[in-house]
Each structure stands twice: as C-alpha cells, then as structure tokens.
N, C-alpha and C positions, 0 to 999 in steps of 0.2 A: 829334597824336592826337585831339585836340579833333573833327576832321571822321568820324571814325567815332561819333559818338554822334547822327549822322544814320539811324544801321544800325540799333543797338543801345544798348540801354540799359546793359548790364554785360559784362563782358569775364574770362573765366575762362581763362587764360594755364596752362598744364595740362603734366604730363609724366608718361610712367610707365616706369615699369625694369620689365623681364619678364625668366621663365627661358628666355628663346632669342627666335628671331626668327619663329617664326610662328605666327601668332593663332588657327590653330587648334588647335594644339597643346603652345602652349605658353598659360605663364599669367602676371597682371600679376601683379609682388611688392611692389611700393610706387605707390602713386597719388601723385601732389604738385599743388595746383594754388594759386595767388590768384585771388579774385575781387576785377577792380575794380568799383565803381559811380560813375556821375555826377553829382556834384555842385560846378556849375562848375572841371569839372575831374575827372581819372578818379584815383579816391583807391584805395588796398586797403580793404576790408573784411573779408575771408576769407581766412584760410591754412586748406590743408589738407596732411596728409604724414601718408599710412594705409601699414604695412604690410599686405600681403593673405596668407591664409595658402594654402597651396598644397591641389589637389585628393587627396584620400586619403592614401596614402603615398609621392608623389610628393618627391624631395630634387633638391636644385638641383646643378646641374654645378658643377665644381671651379671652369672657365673663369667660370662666373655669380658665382659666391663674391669669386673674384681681382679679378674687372672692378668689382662693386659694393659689398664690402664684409658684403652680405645675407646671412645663414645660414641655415640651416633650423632653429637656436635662437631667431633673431629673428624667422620667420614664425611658429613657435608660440606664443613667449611674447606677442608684442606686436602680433602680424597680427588683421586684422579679418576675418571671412566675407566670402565675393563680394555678398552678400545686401546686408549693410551696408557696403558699398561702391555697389553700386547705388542705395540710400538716399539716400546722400549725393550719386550722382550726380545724383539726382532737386531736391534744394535746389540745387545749383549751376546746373544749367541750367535757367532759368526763362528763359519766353517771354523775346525780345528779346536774347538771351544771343550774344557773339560767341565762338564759341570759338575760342583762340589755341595754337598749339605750335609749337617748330621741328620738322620736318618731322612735321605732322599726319598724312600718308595712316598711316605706322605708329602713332602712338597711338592715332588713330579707329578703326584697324581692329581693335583688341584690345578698344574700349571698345564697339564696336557688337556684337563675338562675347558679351562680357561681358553686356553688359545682354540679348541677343538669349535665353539661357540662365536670367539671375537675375533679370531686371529688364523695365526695356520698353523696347527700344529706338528707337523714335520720339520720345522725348527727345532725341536726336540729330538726328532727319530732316530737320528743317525751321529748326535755327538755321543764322545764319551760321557763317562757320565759314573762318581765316585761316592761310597756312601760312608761316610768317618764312623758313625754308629758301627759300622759292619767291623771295619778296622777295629776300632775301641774294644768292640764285644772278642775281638780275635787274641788281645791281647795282657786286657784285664779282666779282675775276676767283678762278677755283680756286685752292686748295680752301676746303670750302663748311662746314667742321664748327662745331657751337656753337665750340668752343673758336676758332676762327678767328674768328670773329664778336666774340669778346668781346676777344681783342687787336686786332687792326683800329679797335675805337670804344674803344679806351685803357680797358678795363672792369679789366682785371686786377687791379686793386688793390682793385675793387668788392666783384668775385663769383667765380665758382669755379666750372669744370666737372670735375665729382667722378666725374660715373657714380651719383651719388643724385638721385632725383628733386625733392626739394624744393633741391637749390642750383642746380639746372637750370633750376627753372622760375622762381625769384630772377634768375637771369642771364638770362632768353631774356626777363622782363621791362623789367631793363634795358636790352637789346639792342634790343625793342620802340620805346621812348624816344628812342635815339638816333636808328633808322630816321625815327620821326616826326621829329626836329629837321633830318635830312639831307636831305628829300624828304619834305612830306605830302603823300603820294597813298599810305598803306595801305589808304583805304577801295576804292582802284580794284582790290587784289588779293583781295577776299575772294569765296568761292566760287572762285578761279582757283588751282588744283595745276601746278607745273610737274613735268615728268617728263624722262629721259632719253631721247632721240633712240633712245640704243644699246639699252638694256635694258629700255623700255619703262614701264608702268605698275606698280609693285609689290603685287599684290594686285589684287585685284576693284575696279572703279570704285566712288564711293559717287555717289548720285544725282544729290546737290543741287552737286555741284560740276563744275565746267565742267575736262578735264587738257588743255593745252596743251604739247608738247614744247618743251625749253627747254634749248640747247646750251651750252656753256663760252663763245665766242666771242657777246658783247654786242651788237646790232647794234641792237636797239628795245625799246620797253619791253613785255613779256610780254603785257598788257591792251591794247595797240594791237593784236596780232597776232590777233585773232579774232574 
C-alpha cells in the first residue's frame, strides 16, 4: 500500500447501509468509515460509525430491519441529522484524501445525492477515489461479494461481514491489506470502476472516474485495457 501515498495523503476506507437501493430515494441509515494517515506507513487515526435518522415519517422496511439489524428506534434515539453527517463528511475528506469502498459507484452515489441536498458536494469531485470490488473482480474468479473476499485472504477469524457498516468497513480494510501484499499495483486502479458487460453502469457515471466493462472470465489486468 505504501505506493499510493504517491496519490494521496489519507485514505478514508468508508461504507454505508441505506433503507433500499436507490439513491434517490431512498436514504443512508448508518455511515462507517476509517481514516488512515501517513506516517511511514498508513496508520488509522479516525473511526467513525453514525447512525443517520431518516427523512420525516419515513419507517424502514421489515426486509431493511432483517438484513441489518437497524430500527427505526435506533434511528431516532441514536441517529444524527443528514446535516451532521455532511459535517463530518467535510473533516474526513480533505484535499489529497483517497476514498476507499467495496463497490464505491453505490456508496458515492448516495453520498454525492446526500451532500448535493445538505451539504456540498464537491467535496467529493475532485478526490481520488478506489473501488476493491473492481480490484477483487480483476483478480478472482466469481463470486465477487465482501464476504467472498474476506474467506478467500483467510480473514474470517479477523472480521465479520454483518450487514453493519462499521464491521464492513473493519473488513474491506483488511481486505485492502491483503490486496497490497498480493499484487502492489492498487495505485494503478484508482479512478478505474469496472462494470458489468451485461447490465451496464449502475446509476449515472460520476465524472472523475474513468468505467471500464469488466467480465467474469480474467484475460488482463482492467488498467492495461484502456
């Protein structure tokens, strides 16, 4: 990992649990991130793990409940407005900032509608910006899910994919880790989304980042092809 601090100075490794799957209409219920910083060597300095509490009288589906655990007693007692969440998203990404997720294009797109509404989203426009999902797909064979990722590099005894944002983004850190020890070339995939041949782009392109189709069948490495 050591070679991306060519890129960037800090690395904010991020995940968030929402009530459904589209960003504009549904909303984030927990934010999770670490920030690492460099200092001969990429340490943590920041945990964060916000519930966020839902718009008006909006109540989360049974199936959101079952999958994560999250309530709509937990978003009211212990959730934060979208506002301060934006806040915070404003300290985590400072210039030079790489941001990390397994499959970013859905977390960014919920944080770019978020901030677009409460906040400013050009905080986002111009950082780096890494998707492990793309890596992972680049170098193993299906299927592609965190929880595959973290049996595959023997993590299981590590971390834990829950369906909670903060054990996810614990595990897609370590997962991070491994990629670097297996292969350093993470810096060659940032800005590079791979996508589905079949189903395409999910959601609207974001600017800064270059989508490259990217099939099951391994043949080269994604960043040679373009």
């Amino acid at each position: 990992m050591d070679r991306l601090h060519d890129y960037c100075d800090s690395i904010v490794v991020l995940d968030t649990e929402t009530s459904g799957l589209s960003f504009t209409g549904d909303e984030i219920i927990e934010f999770s991130a670490v920030r690492l910083e460099w200092d001969n060597g990429w340490k943590p300095v920041m945990e964060v793990d916000e519930f966020v509490r839902m718009t008006d009288d909006r109540k989360l589906s049974p199936k959101i409940v079952e999958l994560t655990g999250i309530t709509d007693e937990m978003l009211l007692e212990e959730g934060i407005s979208k506002q301060a969440l934006c806040e915070i998203l404003g300290q985590l990404f400072t210039p030079r900032t790489l941001i990390t997720a397994y499959n970013a294009q859905f977390d960014l797109l919920f944080l770019y509608y978020l901030l677009s509404k409460h906040g400013d989203a050009g905080i986002l426009r111009d950082q780096p910006k890494l998707d492990l999902l793309t890596v992972y797909r680049d170098r193993k064979p299906y299927p592609h899910k965190l929880c595959n990722a973290i049996e595959v590099y023997d993590l299981a005894g590590k971390v834990v994919n829950s369906h909670r944002a903060i054990d996810d983004v614990r595990a897609t850190v370590e997962v991070m880790k491994e990629m670097a020890k297996e292969c350093p070339d993470l810096e060659r995939y940032i800005n590079i989304f791979g996508y589905s041949p079949k189903y395409g782009v999910s959601g609207p392109r974001i600017s800064s980042v270059k989508y490259v189709p990217q099939g099951y069948r391994i043949t080269d490495k994604l960043y040679n092809l373009i």
